[in-house]
C-alpha positions in Angstrom: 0.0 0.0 0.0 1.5 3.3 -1.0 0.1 6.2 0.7 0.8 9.9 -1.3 1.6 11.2 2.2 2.6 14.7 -0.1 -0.7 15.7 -0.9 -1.6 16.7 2.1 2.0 17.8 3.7 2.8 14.6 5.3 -0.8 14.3 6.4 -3.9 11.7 5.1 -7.3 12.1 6.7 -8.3 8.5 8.3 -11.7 7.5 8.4 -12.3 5.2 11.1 -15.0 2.5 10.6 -16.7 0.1 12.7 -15.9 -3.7 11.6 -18.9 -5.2 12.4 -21.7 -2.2 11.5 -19.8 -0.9 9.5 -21.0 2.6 11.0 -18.7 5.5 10.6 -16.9 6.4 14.0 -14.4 9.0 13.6 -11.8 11.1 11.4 -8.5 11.7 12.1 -5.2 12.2 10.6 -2.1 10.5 10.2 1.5 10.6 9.2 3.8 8.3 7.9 5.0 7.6 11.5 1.0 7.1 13.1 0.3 4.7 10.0 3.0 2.3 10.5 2.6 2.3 14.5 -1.3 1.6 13.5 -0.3 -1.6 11.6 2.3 -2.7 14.2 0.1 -2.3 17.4 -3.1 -3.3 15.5 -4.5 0.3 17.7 -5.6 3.0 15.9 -2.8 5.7 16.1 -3.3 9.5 15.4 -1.4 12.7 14.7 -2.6 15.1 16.8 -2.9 18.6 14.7 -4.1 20.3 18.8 -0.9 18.4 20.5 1.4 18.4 17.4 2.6 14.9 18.3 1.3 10.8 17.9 -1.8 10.3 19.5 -3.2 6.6 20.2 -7.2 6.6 20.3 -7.9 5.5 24.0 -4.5 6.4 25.7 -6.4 8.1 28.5 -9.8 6.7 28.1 -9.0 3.3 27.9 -11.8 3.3 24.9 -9.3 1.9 22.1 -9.6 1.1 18.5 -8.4 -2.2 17.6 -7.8 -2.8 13.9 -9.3 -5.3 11.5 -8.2 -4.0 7.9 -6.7 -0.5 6.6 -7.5 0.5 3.0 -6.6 2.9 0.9 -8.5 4.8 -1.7 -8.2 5.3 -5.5 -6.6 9.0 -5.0 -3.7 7.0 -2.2 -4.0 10.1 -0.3 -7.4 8.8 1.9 -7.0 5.6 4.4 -10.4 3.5 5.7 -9.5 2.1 9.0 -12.1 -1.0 9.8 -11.8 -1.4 13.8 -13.5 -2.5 16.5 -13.9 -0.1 19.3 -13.5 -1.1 23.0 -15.6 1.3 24.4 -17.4 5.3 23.0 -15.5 6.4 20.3 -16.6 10.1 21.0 -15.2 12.3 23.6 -19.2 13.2 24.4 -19.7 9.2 24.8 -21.8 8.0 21.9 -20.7 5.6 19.6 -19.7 8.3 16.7 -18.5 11.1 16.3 -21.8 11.9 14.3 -24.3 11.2 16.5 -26.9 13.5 18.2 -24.8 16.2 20.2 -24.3 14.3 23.7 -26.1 11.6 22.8 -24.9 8.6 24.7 -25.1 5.1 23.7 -26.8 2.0 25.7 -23.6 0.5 25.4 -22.2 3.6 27.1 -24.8 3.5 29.8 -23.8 -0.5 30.5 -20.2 0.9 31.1 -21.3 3.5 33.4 -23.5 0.9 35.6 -20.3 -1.7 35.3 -18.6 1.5 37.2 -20.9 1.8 39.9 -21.7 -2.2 40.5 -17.7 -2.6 40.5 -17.6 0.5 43.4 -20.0 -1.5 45.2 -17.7 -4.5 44.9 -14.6 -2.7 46.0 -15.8 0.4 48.2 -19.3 -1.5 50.2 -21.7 0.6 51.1 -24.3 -0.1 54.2 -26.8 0.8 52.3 -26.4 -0.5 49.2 -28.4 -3.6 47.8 -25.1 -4.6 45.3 -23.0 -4.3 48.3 -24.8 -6.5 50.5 -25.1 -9.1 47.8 -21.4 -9.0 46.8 -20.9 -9.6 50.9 -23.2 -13.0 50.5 -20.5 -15.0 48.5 -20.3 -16.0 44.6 -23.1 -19.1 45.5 -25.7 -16.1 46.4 -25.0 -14.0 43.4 -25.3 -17.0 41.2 -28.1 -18.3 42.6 -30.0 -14.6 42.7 -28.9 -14.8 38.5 -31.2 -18.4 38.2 -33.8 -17.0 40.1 -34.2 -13.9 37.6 -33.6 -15.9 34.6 -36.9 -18.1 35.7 -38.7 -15.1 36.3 -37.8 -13.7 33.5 -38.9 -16.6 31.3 -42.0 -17.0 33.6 -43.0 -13.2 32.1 -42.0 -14.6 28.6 -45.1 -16.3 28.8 -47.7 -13.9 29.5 -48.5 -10.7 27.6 -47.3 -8.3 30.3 -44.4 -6.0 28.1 -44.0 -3.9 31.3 -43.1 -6.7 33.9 -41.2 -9.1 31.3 -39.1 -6.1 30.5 -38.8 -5.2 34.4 -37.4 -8.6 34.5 -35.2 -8.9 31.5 -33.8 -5.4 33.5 -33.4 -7.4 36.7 -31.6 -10.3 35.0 -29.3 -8.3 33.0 -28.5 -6.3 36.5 -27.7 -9.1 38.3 -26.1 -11.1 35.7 -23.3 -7.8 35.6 -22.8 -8.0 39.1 -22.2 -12.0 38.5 -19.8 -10.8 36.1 -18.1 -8.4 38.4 -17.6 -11.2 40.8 -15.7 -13.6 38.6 -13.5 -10.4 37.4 -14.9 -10.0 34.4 -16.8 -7.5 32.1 -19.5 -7.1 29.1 -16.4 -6.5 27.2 -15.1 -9.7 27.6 -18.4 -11.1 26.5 -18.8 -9.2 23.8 -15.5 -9.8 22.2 -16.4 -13.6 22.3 -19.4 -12.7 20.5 -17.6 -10.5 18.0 -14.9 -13.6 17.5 -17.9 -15.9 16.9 -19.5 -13.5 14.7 -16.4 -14.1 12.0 
């Protein structure tokens, strides 16, 4: 792949691109330098114009861009960047840069929640119902999981939308904190999904 890095004085506009969706995430630009440390980490790296310097997507937020496939376009002076993002690709938190202004994501909203169950987890509060469940032991959390799940299906049944949705709420609530308690996170569910999905 040769990019015409000369065009636009050692910069080429990068548009990022989710893998799976193939939704449109983010623009950014890169130099000869942020290309070749993109292919050799498999991370999305920038040139910052703002800090004049390499920039890797997620270096403070954690919310990286793993790559699948960079392509160039028919001019060699555009790259398409197929990734799959680890978390909000937007500094506002949605998904894309082109979403609704401050627009957040569900997915977003999950990773807020995972933040407070896991401060229940590691910071116990009297009061709180996640603290006191965490306290019971792995065996009560589990168990509280199966008791959901048959309440959930139990709704599944009848023609209530508000209660089975109440339930499908409580299982997916209880099923994090399950999740929190073996040390591990909807992230490392979802990538086995995303590795399946191939």
């Amino acid at each position: 792949m040769k990019v015409d890095f000369a065009k636009g004085n050692g910069l080429v506009p990068a548009v990022i691109q989710d893998a799976v969706t193939g939704k449109a995430l983010m623009l950014g630009y890169m130099n000869e330098e942020a290309l070749k440390k993109t292919q050799a980490e498999k991370r999305v790296t920038f040139f910052s114009r703002s800090k004049n310097r390499l920039w890797t997507k997620g270096e403070e937020s954690g919310n990286f861009l793993e790559v699948i496939d960079v392509l160039i376009d028919c001019d060699n002076d555009t790259l398409l960047i197929k990734a799959n993002p680890t978390g909000p690709v937007c500094h506002t938190g949605a998904d894309t840069c082109w979403s609704e202004k401050n627009e957040k994501t569900s997915l977003y909203f999950l990773q807020e929640l995972e933040q407070v169950i896991d401060s229940r987890k590691n910071e116990p509060s009297a009061d709180s119902y996640t603290s006191k469940l965490f306290a019971k032991g792995i065996n009560k959390v589990a168990q509280k999981v199966g008791e959901e799940a048959v309440e959930l299906v139990i709704e599944a049944n009848d023609n209530n939308r508000d209660l089975f949705l109440n339930e499908a709420a409580d299982l997916l609530y209880h099923y994090m904190i399950l999740l929190k308690a073996k040390e591990a996170s909807l992230d490392d569910v979802i990538s086995i999904l995303k590795k399946r999905n191939k």
